[in-house]
C-alpha positions in Angstrom: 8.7 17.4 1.6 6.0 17.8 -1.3 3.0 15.8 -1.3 -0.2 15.3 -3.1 -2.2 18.1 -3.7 -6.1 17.5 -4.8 -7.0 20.3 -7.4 -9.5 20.9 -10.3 -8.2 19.0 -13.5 -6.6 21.7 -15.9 -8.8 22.3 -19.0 -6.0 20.8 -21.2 -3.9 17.9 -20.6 -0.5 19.2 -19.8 2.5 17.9 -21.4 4.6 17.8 -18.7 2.2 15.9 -16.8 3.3 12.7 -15.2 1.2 9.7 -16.1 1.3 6.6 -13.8 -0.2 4.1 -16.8 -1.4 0.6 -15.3 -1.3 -2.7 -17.3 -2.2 -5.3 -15.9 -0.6 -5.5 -12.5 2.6 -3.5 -13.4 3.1 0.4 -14.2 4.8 1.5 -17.0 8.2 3.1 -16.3 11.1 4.8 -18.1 14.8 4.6 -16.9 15.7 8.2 -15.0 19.2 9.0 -13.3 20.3 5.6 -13.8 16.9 4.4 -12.0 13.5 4.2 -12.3 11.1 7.1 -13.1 7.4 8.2 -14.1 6.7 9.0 -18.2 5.8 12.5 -19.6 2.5 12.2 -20.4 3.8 14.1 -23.4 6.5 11.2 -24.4 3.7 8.6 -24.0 0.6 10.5 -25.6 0.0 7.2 -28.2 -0.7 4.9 -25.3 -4.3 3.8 -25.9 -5.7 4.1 -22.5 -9.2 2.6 -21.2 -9.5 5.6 -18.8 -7.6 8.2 -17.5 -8.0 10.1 -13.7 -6.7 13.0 -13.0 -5.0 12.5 -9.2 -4.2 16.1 -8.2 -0.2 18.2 -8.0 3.0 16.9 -7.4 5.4 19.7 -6.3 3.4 21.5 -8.7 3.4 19.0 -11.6 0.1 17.0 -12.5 -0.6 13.4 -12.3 -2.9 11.0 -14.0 -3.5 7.7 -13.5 -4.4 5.3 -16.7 -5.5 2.2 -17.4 -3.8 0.4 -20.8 -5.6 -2.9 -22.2 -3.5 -6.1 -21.3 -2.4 -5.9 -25.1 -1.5 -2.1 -25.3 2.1 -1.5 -27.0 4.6 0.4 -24.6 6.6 3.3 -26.4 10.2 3.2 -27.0 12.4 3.6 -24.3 9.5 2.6 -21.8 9.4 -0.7 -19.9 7.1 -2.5 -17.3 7.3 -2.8 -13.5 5.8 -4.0 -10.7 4.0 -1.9 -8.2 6.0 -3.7 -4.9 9.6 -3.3 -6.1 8.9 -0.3 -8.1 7.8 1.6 -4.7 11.0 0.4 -3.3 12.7 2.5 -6.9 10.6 6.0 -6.2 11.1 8.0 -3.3 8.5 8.5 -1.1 6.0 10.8 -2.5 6.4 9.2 -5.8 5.8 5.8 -4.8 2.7 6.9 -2.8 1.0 8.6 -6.3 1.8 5.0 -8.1 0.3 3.4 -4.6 -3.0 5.5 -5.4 -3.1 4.8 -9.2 -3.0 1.6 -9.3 -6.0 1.9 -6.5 -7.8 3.8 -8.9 -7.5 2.0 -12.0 -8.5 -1.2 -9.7 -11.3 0.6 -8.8 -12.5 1.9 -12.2 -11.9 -1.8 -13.2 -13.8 -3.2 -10.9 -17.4 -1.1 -10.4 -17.9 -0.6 -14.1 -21.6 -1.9 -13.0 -23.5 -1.3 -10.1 -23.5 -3.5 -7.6 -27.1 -3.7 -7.0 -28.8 -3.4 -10.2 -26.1 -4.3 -13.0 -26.7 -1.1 -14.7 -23.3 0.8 -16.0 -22.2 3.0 -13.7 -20.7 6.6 -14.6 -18.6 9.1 -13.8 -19.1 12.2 -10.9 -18.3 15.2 -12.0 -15.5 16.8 -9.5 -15.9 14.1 -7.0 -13.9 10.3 -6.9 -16.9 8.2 -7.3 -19.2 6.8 -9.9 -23.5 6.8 -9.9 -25.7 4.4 -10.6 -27.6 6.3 -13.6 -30.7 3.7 -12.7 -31.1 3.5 -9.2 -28.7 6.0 -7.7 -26.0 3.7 -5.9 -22.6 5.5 -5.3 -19.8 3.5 -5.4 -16.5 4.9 -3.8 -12.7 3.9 -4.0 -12.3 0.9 -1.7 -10.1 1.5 1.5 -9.6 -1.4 3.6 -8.3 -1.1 7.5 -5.8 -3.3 9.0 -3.7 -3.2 11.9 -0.5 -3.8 12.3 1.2 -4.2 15.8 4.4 -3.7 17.3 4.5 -6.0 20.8 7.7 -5.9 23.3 8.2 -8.1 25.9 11.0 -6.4 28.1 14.1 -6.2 25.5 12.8 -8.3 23.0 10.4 -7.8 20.5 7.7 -10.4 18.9 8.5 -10.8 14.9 7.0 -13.7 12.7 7.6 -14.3 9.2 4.5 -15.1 7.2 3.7 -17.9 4.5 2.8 -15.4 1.9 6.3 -13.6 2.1 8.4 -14.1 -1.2 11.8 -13.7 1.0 12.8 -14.9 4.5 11.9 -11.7 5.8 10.4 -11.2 9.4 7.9 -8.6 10.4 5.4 -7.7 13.2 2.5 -9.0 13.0 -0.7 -7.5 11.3 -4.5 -8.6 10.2 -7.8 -7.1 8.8 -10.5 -5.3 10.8 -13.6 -7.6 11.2 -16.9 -5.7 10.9 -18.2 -4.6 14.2 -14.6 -4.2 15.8 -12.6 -1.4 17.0 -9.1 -1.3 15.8 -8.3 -2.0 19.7 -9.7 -5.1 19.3 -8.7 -6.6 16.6 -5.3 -5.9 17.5 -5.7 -8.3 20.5 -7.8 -10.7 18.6 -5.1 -10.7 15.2 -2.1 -11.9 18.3 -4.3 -14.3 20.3 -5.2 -15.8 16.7 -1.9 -16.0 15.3 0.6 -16.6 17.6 -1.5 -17.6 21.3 -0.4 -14.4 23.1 -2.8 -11.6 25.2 -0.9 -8.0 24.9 -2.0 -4.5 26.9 -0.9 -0.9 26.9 -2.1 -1.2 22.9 -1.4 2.4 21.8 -1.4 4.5 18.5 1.6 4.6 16.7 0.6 5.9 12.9 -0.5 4.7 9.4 0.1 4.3 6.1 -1.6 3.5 3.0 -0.9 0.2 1.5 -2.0 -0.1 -2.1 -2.0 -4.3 -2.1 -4.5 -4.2 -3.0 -6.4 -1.0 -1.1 -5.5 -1.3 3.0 -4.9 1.3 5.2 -2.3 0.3 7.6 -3.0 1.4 10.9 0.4 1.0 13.2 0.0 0.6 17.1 2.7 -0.6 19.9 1.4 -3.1 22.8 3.3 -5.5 25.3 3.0 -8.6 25.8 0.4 -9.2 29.2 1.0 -13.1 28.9 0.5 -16.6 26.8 3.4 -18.5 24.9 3.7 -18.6 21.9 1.5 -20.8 19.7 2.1 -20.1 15.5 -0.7 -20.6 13.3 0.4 -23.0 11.1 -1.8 -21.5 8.1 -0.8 -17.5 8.0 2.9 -18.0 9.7 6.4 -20.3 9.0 7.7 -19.3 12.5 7.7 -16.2 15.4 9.3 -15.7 17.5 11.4 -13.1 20.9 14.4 -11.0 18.9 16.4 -8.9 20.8 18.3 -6.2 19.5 21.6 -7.3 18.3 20.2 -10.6 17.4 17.2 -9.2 14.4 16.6 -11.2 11.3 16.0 -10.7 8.1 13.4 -6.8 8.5 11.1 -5.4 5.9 12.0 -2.6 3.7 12.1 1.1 4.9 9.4 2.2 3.2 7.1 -0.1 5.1 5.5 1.2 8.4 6.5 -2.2 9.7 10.0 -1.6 9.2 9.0 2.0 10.7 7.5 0.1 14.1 10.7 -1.8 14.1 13.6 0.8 13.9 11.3 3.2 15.9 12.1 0.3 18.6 15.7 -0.3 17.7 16.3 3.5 18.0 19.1 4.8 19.2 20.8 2.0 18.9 22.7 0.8 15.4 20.5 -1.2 13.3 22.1 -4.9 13.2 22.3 -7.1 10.7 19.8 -7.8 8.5 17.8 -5.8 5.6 15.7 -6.9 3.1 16.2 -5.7 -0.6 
């Protein structure tokens, strides 16, 4: 499997580079193998972009992310996407360099000043941040940790579906880290918040970086140590104990939610059930 490689930014631009170029909140896409696929840069070279980043190797190919102005004109044979359902589009390594672009083009966006002074903020040289030419500040990409936890109580395993999802899709549960908490901790403190329950055994499970807009999703398995179950009204529509043949509506693959779930399900066939 090919991945990411961070390397120096070749002298010239190459043609054959892929260029993940954000407007707005979509990515600009071209149709590939009767799907979805990443430009040329040297098929789009007349997009007027705001700035462009060079991210690092592909399976030896390099990418650059680019920000367009909300009135840029696409070229022909181009089209607009965005970044959720594209991600489901890509395979894996692609969707993950379209995850980080749009996390860079966001952050270029949004620290064009300094956040202490005002000043205009520029550029490091061979490093992913930007100085403070006035008072020194360096401002970083953001990266935002959050938990997300898989809890079993015997055979049966805790999902919830939550307000903000567009489909009737349930998941396991998952919340922000607080300042001054361990990721432990705010595993317990996410369930007792939002569904009433106390869990043990809470145990790494892996991560994944989730580009809405700039989390790191940390996964971890518990079980359930006691408490009913009490929804929070605000963050969830219901939760509730699935077993196995009896799952709802599950998140997509791609997800490390999904990844919690059929890690559980495993070996057995996954049931009914999939979301698009």
């Amino acid at each position: 499997m090919s991945r990411l490689v961070r390397v120096p930014a070749p002298p010239e631009v190459p043609a054959e580079a892929l260029l993940f170029a954000v407007r707005g909140r979509e990515l600009v896409i071209v149709e590939e193998g009767g799907g979805v696929g990443i430009p040329r840069l040297g098929a789009v070279r007349e997009l007027a972009a705001e700035a462009i980043h060079h991210l690092g190797c592909l399976g030896g190919r390099h990418c650059y992310a680019a920000a367009l102005g909300d009135e840029a004109d696409l070229p022909q044979g181009t089209g607009l996407m965005a970044l959720r359902p594209l991600m489901l589009g890509l395979d894996e390594e692609l969707a993950g360099v379209a995850g980080l672009a749009f996390q860079i083009v966001d952050w270029e966006r949004t620290h064009r000043f300094c956040g202490a002074c005002a000043t205009p903020t520029e550029l490091v040289a061979g490093e992913r941040a930007k100085r403070c030419p006035a008072c020194g500040l360096l401002a970083f990409p953001r990266v935002a940790p959050a938990v997300i936890a898989r809890v079993t109580r015997g055979d049966e395993i805790l999902l919830a579906r939550g307000r903000r999802f567009p489909d009737p899709v349930y998941s396991v549960l998952a919340g922000f880290v607080d300042p001054g908490e361990s990721l432990e901790q705010t595993v317990a403190r996410e369930l007792e918040e939002e569904v009433g329950i106390e869990v043990e055994d809470v145990r790494y499970f892996a991560s994944q970086p989730w580009p809405f807009p700039h989390s790191l999703m940390v996964g971890f398995t518990a079980r359930w140590a006691g408490g009913d179950l009490r929804v929070d009204p605000v963050e969830l529509v219901d939760a509730g104990w699935f077993s196995r043949d009896a799952l709802p509506l599950l998140p997509p693959p791609l997800s490390i939610a999904r990844r919690l779930i059929d890690d559980w399900v495993a070996p057995a066939d996954m049931p009914r059930g999939q979301a698009p």
